[in-house]
HTML snippet that shows the backbone in 3Dmol.js (N, CA, C, O; Angstrom):
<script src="https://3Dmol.org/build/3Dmol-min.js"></script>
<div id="view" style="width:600px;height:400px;position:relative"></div>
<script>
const pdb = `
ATOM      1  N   UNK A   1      41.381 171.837  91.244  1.00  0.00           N
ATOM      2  CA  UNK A   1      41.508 173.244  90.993  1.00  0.00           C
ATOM      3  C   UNK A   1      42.922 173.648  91.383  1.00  0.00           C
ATOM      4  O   UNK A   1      43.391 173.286  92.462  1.00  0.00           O
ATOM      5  N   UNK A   2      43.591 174.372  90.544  1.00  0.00           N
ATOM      6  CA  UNK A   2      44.817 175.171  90.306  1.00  0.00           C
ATOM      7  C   UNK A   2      44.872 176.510  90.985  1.00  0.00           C
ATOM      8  O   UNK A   2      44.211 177.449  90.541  1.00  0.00           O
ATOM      9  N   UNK A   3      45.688 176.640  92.116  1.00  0.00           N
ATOM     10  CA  UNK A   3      45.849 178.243  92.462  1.00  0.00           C
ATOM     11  C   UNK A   3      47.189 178.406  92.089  1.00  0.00           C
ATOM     12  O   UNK A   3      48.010 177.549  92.414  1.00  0.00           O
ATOM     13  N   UNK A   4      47.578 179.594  91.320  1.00  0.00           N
ATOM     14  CA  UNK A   4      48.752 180.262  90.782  1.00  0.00           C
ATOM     15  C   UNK A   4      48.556 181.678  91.402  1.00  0.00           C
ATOM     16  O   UNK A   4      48.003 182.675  90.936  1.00  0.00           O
ATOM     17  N   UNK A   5      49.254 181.438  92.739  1.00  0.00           N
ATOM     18  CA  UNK A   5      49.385 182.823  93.321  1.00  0.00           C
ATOM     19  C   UNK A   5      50.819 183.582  93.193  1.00  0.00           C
ATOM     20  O   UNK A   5      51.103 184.625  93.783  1.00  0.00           O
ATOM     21  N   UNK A   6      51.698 182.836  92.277  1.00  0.00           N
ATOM     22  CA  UNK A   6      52.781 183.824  91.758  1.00  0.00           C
ATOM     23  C   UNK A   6      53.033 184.935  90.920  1.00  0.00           C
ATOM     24  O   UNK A   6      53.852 185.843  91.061  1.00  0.00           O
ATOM     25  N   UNK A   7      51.978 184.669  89.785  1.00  0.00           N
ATOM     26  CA  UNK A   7      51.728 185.668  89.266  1.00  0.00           C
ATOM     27  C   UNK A   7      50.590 186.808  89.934  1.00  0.00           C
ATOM     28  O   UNK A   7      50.681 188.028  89.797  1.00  0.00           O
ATOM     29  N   UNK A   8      50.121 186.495  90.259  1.00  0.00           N
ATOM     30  CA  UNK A   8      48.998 187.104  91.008  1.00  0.00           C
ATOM     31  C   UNK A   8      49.407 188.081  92.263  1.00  0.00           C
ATOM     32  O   UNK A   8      48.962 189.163  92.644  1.00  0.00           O
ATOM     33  N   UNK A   9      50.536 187.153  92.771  1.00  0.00           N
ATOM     34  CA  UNK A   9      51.762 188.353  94.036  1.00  0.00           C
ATOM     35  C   UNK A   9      52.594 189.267  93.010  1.00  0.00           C
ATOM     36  O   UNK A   9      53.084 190.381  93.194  1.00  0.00           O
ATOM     37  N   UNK A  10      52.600 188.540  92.000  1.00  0.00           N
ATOM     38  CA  UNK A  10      54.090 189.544  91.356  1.00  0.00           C
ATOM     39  C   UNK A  10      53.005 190.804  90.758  1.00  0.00           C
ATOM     40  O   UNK A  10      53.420 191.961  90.701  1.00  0.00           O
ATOM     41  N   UNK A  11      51.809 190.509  90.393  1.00  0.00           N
ATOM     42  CA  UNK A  11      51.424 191.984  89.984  1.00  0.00           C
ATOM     43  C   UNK A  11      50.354 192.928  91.049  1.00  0.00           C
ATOM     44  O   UNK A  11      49.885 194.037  90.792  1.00  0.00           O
ATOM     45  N   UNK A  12      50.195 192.304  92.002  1.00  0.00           N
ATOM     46  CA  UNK A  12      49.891 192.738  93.287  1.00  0.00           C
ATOM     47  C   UNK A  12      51.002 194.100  94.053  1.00  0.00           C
ATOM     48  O   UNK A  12      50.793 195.214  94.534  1.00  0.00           O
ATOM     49  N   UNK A  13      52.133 193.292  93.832  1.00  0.00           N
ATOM     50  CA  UNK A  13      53.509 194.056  94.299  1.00  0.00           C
ATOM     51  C   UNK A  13      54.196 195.201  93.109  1.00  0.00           C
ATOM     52  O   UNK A  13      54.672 196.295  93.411  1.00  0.00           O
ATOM     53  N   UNK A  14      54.093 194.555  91.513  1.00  0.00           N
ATOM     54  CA  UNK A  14      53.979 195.678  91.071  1.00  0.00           C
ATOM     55  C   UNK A  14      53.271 197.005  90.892  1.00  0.00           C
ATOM     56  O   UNK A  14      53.659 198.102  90.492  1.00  0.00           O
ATOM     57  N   UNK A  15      51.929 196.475  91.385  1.00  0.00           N
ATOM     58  CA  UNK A  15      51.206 197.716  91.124  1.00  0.00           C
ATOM     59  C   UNK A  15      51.424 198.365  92.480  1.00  0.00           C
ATOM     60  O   UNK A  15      51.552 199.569  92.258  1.00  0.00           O
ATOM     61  N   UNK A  16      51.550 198.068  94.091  1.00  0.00           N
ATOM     62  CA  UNK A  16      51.879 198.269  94.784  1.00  0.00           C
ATOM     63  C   UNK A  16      53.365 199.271  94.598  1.00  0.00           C
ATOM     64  O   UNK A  16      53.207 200.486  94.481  1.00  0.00           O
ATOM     65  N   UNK A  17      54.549 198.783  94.583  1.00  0.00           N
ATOM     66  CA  UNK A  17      55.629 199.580  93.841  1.00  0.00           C
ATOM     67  C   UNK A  17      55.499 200.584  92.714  1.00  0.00           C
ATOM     68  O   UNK A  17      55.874 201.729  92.968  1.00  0.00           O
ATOM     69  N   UNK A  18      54.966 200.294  91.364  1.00  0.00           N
ATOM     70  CA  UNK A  18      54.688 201.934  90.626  1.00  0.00           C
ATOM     71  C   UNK A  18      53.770 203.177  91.184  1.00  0.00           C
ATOM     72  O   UNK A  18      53.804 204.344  90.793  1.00  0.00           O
ATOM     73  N   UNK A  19      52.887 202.570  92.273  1.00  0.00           N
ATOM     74  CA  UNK A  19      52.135 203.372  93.141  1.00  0.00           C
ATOM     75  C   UNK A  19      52.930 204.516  93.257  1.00  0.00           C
ATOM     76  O   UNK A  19      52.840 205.543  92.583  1.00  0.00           O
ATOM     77  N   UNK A  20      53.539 204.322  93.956  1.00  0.00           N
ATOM     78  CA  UNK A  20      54.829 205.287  94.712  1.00  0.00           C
ATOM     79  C   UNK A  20      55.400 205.831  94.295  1.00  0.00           C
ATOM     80  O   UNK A  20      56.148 206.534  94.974  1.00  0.00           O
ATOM     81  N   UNK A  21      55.446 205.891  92.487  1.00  0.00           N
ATOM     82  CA  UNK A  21      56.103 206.623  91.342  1.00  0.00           C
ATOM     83  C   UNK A  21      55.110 207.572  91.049  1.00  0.00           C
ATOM     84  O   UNK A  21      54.669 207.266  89.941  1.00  0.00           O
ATOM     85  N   UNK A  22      54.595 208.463  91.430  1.00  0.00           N
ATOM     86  CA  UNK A  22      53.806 209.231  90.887  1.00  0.00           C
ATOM     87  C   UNK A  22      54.093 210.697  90.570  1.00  0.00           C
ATOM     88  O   UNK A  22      53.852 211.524  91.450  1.00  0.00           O
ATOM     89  N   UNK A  23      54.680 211.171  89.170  1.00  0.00           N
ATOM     90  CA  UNK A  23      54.924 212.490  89.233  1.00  0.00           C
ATOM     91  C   UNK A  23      54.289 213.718  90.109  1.00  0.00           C
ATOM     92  O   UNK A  23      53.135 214.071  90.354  1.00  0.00           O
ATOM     93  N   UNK A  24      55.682 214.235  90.490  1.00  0.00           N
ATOM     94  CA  UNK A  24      55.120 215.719  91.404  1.00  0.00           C
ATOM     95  C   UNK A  24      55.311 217.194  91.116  1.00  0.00           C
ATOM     96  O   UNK A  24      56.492 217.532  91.193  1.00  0.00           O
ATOM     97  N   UNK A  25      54.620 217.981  90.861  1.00  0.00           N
ATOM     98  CA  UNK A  25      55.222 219.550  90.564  1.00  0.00           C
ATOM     99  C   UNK A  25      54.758 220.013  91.676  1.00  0.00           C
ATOM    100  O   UNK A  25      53.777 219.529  92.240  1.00  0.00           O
ATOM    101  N   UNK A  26      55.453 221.051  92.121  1.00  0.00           N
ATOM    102  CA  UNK A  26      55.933 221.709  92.750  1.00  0.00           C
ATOM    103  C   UNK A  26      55.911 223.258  92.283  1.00  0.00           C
ATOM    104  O   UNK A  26      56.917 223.536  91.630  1.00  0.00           O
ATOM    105  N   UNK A  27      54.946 224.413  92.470  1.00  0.00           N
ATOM    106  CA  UNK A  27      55.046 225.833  92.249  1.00  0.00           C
ATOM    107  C   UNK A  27      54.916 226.551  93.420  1.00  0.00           C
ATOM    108  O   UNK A  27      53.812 226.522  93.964  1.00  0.00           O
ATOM    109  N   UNK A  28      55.773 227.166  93.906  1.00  0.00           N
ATOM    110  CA  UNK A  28      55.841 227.851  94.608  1.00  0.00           C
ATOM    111  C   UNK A  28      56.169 229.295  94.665  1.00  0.00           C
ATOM    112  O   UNK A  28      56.720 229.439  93.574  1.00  0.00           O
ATOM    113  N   UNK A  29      56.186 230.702  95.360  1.00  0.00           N
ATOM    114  CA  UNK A  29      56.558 232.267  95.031  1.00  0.00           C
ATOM    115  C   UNK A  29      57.654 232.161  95.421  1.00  0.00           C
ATOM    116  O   UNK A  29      58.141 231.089  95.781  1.00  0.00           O
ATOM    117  N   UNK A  30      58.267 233.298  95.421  1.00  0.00           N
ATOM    118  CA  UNK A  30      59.519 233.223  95.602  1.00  0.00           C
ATOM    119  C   UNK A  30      59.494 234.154  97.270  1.00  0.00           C
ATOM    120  O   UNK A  30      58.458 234.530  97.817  1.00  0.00           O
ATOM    121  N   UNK A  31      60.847 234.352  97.791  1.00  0.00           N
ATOM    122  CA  UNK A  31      60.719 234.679  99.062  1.00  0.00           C
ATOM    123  C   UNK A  31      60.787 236.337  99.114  1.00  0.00           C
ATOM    124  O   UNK A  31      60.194 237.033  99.937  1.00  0.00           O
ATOM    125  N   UNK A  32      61.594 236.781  98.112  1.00  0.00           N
ATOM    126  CA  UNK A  32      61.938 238.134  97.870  1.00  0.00           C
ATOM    127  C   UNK A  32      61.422 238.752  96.479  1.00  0.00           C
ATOM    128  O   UNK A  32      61.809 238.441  95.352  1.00  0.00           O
ATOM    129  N   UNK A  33      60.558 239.601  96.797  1.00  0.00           N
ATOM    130  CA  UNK A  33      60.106 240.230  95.638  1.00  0.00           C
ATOM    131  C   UNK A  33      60.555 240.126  93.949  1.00  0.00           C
ATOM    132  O   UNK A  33      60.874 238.940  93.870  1.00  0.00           O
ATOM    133  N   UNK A  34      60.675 240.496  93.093  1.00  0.00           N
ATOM    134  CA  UNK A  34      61.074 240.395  92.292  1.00  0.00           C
ATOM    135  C   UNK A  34      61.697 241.829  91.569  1.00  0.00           C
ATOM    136  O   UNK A  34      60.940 242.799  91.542  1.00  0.00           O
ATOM    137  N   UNK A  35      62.983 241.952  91.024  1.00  0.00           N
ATOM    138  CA  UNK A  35      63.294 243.261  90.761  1.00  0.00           C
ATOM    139  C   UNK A  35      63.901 243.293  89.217  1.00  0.00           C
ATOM    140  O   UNK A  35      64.883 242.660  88.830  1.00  0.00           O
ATOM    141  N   UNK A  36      63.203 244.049  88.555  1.00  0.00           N
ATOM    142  CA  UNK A  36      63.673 244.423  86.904  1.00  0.00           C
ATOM    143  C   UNK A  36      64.223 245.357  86.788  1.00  0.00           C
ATOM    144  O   UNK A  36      63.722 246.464  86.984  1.00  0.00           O
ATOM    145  N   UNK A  37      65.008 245.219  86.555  1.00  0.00           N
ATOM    146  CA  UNK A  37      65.985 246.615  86.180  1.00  0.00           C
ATOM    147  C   UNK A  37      66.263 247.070  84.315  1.00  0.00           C
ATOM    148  O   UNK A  37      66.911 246.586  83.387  1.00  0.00           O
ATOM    149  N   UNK A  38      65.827 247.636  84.410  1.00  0.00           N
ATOM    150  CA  UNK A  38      65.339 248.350  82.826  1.00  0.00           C
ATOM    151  C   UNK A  38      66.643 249.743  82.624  1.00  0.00           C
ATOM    152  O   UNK A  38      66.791 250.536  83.554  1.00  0.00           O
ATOM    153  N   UNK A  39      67.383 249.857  81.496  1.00  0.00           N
ATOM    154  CA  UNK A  39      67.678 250.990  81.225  1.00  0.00           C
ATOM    155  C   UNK A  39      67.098 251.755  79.358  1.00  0.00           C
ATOM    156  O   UNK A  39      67.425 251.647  78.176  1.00  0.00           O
ATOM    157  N   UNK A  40      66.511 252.184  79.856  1.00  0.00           N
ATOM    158  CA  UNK A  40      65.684 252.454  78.807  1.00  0.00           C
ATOM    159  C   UNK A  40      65.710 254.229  78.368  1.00  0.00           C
ATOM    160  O   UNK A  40      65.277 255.104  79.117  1.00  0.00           O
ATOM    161  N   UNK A  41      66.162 254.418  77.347  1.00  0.00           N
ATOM    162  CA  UNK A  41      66.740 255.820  76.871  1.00  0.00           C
ATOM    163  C   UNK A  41      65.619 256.150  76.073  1.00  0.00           C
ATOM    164  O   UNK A  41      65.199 255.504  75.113  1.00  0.00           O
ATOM    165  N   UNK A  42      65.128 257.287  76.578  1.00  0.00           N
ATOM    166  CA  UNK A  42      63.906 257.563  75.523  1.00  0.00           C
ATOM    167  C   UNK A  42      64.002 259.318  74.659  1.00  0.00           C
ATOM    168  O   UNK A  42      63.848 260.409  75.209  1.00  0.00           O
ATOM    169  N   UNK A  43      64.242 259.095  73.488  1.00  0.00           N
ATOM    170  CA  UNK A  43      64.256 260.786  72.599  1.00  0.00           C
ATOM    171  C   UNK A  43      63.548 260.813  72.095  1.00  0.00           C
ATOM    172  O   UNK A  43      62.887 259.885  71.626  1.00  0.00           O
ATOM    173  N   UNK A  44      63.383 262.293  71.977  1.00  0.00           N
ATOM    174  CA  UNK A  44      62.078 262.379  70.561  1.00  0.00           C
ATOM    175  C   UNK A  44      62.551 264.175  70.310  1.00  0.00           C
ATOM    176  O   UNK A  44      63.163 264.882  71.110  1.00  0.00           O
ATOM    177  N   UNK A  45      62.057 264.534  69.021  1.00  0.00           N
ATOM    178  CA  UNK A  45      62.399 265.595  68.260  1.00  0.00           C
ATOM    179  C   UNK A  45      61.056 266.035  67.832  1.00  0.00           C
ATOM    180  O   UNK A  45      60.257 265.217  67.377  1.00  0.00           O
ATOM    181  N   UNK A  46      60.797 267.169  67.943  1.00  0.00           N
ATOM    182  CA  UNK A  46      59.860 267.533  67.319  1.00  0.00           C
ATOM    183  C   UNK A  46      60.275 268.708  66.892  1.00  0.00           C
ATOM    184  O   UNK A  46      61.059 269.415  67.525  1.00  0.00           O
ATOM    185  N   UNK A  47      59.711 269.036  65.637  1.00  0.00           N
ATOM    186  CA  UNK A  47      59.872 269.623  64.511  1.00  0.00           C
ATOM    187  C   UNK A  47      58.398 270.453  64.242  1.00  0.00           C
ATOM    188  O   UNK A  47      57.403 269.867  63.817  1.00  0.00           O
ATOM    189  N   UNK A  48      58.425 271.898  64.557  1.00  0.00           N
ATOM    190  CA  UNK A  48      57.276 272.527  63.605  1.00  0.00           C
ATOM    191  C   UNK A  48      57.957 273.526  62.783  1.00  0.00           C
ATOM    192  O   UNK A  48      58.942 274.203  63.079  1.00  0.00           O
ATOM    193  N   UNK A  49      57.184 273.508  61.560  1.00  0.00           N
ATOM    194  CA  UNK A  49      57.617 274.410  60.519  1.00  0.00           C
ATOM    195  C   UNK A  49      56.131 275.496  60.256  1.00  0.00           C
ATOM    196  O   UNK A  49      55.059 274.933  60.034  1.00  0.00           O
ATOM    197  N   UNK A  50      56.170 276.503  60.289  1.00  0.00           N
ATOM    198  CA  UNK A  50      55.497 277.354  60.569  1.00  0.00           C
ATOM    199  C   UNK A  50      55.563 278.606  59.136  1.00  0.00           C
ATOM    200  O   UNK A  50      56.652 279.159  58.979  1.00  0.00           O
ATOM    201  N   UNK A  51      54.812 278.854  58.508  1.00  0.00           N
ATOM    202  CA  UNK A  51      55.007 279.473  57.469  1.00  0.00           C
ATOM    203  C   UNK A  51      55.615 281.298  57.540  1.00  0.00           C
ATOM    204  O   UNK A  51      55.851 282.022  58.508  1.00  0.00           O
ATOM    205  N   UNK A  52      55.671 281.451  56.597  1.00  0.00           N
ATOM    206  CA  UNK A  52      56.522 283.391  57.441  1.00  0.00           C
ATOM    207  C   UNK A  52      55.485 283.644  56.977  1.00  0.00           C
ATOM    208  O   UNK A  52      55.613 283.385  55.781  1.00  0.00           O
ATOM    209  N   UNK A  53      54.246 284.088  57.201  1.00  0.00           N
ATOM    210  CA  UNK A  53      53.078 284.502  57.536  1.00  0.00           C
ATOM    211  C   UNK A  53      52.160 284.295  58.910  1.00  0.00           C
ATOM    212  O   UNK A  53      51.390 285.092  59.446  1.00  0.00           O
ATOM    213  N   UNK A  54      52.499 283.014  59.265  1.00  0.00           N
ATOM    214  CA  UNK A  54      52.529 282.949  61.038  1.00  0.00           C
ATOM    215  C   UNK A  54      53.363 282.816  61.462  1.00  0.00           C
ATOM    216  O   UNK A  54      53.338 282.201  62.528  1.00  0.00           O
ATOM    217  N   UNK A  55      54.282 283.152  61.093  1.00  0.00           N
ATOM    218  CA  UNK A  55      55.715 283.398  62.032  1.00  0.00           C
ATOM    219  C   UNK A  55      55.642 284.613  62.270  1.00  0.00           C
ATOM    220  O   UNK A  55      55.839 285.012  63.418  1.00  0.00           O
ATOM    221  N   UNK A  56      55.401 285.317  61.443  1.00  0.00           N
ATOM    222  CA  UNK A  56      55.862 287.068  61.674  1.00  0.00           C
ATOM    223  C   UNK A  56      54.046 287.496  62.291  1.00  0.00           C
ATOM    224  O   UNK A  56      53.956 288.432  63.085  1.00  0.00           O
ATOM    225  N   UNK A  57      53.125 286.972  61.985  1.00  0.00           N
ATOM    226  CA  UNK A  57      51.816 287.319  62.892  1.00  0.00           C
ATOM    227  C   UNK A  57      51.961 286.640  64.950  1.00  0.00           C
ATOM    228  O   UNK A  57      51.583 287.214  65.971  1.00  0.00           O
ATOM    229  N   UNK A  58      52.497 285.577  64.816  1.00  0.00           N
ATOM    230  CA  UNK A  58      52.926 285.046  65.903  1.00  0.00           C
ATOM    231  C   UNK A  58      54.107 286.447  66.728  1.00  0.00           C
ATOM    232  O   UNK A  58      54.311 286.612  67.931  1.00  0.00           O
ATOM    233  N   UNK A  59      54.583 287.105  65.754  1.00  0.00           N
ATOM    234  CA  UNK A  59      56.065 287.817  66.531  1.00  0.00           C
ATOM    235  C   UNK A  59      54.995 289.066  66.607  1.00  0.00           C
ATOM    236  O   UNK A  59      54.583 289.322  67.739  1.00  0.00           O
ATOM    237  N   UNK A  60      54.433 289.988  65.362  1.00  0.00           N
ATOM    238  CA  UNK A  60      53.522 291.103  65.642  1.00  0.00           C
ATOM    239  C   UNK A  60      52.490 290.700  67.309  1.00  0.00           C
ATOM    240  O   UNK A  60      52.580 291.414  68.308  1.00  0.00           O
ATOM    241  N   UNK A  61      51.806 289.741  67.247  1.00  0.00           N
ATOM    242  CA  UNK A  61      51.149 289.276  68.230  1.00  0.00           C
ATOM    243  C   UNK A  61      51.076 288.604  69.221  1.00  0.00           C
ATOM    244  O   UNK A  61      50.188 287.801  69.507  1.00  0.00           O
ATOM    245  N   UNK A  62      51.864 288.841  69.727  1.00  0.00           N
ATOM    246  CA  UNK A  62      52.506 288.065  71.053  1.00  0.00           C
ATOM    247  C   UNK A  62      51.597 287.663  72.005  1.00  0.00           C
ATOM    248  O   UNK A  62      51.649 286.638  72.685  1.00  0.00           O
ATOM    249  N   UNK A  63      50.694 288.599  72.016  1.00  0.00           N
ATOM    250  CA  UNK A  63      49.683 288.168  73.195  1.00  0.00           C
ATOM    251  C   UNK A  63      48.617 286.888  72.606  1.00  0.00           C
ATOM    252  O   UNK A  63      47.932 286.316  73.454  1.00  0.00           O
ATOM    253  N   UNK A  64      48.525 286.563  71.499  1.00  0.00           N
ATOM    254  CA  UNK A  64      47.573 285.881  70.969  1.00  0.00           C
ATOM    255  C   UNK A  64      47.110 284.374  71.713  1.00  0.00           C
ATOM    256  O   UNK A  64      46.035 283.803  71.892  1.00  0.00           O
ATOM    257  N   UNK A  65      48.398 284.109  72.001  1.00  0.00           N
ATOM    258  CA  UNK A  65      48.700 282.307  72.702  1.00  0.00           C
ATOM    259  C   UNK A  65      48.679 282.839  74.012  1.00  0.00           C
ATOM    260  O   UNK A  65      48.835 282.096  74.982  1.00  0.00           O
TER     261      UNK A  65
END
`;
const viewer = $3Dmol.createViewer("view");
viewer.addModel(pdb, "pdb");
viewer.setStyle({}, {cartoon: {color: "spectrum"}});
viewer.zoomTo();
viewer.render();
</script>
């Protein structure tokens, strides 16, 4: 009987060695809050058109609204 323990060490030790390769992530928060700074311009127009029949009942009647 034949023992071939060279190959048998060499992949003993490789698997031993890629062991130790094992990808790692890492997530962690951060230490200081987080700050967004936004400049944000906001318009708007509004437009009513009002007929001269409630325009001039709106002016006779002021108290109505």
């Amino acid at each position: 009987m034949k023992i071939t323990t060279g190959p048998l060490l060499a992949a003993m030790l490789g698997a031993f060695l890629l062991s130790g390769c094992i990808p790692r992530i890492e997530i962690a928060t951060p230490k200081e809050p987080l700050t967004i700074n936004m400049n944000v311009k906001i318009e708007h127009e509004i437009r009513i058109k009002v007929d001269r029949d409630v325009e001039s009942l709106l002016k006779n009647q002021s108290g109505l609204f």
